[in-house]
N, C-alpha and C positions, 0 to 999 in steps of 0.2 A: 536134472532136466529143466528144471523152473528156472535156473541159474542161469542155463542157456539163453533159454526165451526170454528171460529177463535181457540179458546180451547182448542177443541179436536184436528185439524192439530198441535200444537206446542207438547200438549202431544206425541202424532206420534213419531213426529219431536226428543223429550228428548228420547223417548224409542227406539227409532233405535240406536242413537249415546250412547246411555246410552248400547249396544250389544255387543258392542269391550271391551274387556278385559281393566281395567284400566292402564293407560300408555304407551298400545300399540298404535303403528301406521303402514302404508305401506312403503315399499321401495320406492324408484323413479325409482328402474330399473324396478320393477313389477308394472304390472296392475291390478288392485285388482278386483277380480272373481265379478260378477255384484250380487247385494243380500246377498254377503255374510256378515262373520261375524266373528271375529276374535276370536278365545275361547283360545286362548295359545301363549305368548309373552315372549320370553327372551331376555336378550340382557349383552354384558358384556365380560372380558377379559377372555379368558381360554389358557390353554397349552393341548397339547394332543387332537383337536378335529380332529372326524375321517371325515372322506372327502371320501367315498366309490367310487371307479372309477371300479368296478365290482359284479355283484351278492354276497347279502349277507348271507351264508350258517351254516348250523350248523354241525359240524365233531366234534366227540368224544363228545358233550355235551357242544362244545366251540364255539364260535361265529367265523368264518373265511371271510375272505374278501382276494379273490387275487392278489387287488394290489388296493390301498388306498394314496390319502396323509392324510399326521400326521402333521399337525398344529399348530401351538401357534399364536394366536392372538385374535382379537374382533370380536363376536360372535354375531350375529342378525338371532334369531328363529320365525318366523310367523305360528301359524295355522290356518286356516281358515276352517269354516262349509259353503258350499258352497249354495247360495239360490236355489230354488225347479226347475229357467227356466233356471239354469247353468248346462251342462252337465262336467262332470272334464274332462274327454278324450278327450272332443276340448278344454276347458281350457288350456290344459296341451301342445298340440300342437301348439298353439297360440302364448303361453307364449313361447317355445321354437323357435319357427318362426321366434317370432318378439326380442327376444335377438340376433338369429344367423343374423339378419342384421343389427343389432347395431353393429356387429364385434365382437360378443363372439364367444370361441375356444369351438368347445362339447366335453370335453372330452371320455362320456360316456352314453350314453342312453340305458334304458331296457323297456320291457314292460311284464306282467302277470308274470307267473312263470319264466321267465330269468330272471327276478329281486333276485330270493330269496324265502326268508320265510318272508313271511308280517309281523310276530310277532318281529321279530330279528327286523328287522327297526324302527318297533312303542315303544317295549319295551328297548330295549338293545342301541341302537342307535338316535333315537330322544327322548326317555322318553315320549312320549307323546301317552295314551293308545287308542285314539280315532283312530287312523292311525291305528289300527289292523284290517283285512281284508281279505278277501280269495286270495290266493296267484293268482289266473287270474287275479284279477282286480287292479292290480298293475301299475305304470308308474311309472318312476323316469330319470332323466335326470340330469347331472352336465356341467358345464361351466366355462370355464377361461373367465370374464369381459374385456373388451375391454380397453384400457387405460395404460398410464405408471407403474400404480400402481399394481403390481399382487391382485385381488380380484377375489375371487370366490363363485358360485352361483350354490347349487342347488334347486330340485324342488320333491318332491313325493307325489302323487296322488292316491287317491285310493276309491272304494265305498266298503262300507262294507254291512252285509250281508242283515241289514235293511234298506236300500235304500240311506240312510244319504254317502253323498259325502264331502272328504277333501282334501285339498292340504297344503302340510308343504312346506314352501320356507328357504329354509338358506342362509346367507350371509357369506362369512366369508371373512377378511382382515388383512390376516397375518401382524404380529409383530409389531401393531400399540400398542402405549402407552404401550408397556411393560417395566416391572421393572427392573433392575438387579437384576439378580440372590440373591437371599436372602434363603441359604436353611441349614446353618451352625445351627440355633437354630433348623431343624426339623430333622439335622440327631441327633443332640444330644438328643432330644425329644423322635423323632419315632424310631433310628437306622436304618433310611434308610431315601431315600429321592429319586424321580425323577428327572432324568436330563431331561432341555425342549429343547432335539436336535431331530431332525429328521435325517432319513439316506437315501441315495443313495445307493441301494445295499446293502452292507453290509460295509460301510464307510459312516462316518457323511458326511450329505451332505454340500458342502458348505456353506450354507445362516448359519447355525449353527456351521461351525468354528469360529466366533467368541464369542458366547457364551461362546465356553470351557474355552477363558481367564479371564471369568466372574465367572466360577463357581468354578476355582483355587483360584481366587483370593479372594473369598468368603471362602474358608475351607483354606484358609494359616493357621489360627492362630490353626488347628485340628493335630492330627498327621497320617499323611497319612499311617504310619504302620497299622493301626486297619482298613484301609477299606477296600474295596473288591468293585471293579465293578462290576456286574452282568447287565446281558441281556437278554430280551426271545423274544421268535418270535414261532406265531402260525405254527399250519402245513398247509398249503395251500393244495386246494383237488390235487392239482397234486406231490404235494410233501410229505416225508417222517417223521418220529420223528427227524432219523438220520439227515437229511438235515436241520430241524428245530433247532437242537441242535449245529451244523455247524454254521449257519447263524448265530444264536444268540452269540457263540461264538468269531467268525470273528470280531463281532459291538462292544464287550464288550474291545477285544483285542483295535479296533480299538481306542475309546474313553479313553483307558488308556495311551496308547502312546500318545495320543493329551494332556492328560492333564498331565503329566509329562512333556510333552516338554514346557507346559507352567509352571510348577513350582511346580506341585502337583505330588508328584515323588511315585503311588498309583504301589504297582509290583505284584497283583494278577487281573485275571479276569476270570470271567464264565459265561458260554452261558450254560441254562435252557431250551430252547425251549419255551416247552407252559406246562414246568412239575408242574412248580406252578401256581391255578386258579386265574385270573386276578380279581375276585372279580369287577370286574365293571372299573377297569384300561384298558388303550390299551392294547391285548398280548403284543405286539410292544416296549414295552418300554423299556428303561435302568436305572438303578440305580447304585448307590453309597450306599454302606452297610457299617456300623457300627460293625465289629463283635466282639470286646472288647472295 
């Protein structure tokens, strides 16, 4: 009989640990919700991740965020299905508690409909369909990490309409283990290519003035006559097409002058707005166009 029981505890034992998604694991700055269970794991280098630091809205059919960071760096995606004695709304407080006295900065907390449209988060924004939920029972929170290192964290929480509770955690650590610039064979490929700079307003922002000497010195061997900058930028609910097209503008202006002054002597630029669909890209972004 002890044989048994012995048995059946380890089978237990394999079927819980055997719950977590293969290769996933937890943070060490998070607590992992009690009972839960890990059903969705990424991890890995990206450019362009959005970092929502305001309600996420839909205008004209397009996803809009007021003011966001735009990212390059190493990506750590956690989903968790939370156990049945876990409530997420004190989860989600907890977890926020006890990072703000480790010395994180909040940059942004929401909760129900301040947050957004539930769907824009789970589909458009994490990929991850199980996050979709009735826009009340929403929580989301982000945070600058405490430490010399800029990393950042955040967290959204949600129960959906059959009772089932989730929290997505992201990590994100800007500009570890990135590459140089390598994008000469995709404009020659695709006739376009994205630049991995973020902006301060409508000026690169500093941490990605140095890239631009990266992404000249990568199209030296091109002829800068056939390319064209281009830029766009969504319209934010308080602003206009006109002002979208302005901004985008100003960035596309801005990044040509950077990279001629480093070598890539490019003498056209255009700001788009949000007039072409970002197809699953940041609106936000800039490129470099191939047009002959």
């Amino acid at each position: 009989m002890k044989i048994w029981i012995l048995l059946g505890s380890i089978m237990l034992s394999q079927l819980s640990l055997a719950a977590d998604v293969p290769g996933s694991s937890d943070l060490s700055e998070v607590k992992r919700p009690s009972g839960s269970e890990i059903i969705r794991y990424a991890e890995g280098t990206r450019s362009a991740i959005r970092f929502p630091l305001e309600r996420v809205e839909r205008v004209n059919n397009r996803l809009v965020i007021d003011d966001e960071l735009d990212i390059e760096g190493h990506l750590i995606d956690i989903t968790y299905e939370l156990g049945p004695r876990e409530d997420y709304a004190i989860y989600m407080n907890k977890l926020e508690s006890g990072l703000r006295q480790t010395g994180a900065e909040i940059l942004f907390s929401c909760e129900s409909r301040g947050c957004g449209v539930s769907g824009l988060w789970a589909n458009s924004l994490f990929k991850v369909r199980e996050l979709y939920g009735p826009n009340g029972n929403q929580i989301y929170f982000a945070v600058k990490l405490a430490g010399g290192t800029p990393r950042y964290l955040s967290a959204y929480g949600i129960e959906r309409g059959n009772r089932r509770q989730y929290v997505h955690v992201r990590l994100v650590a800007p500009g570890i283990e990135q590459p140089g610039f390598q994008g000469a064979q995709i404009l020659l490929a695709d006739g376009r290519v994205i630049l991995p700079v973020s902006f301060a307003g409508n000026r690169v922002s500093p941490e990605s003035r140095a890239k631009i000497a990266d992404i000249a010195a990568d199209l030296q061997s091109l002829n800068p006559e056939d390319f064209a900058v281009v830029a766009y930028r969504a319209v934010t609910p308080s602003g206009t097409l006109n002002d979208a097209i302005d901004q985008s503008t100003a960035r596309a202006e801005h990044v040509r002058v950077l990279l001629s002054d480093a070598g890539l002597p490019i003498t056209s630029a255009y700001g788009l707005g949000p007039l072409v669909a970002p197809e699953g890209l940041s609106p936000d972004r800039v490129e470099i166009v191939k047009f002959r």
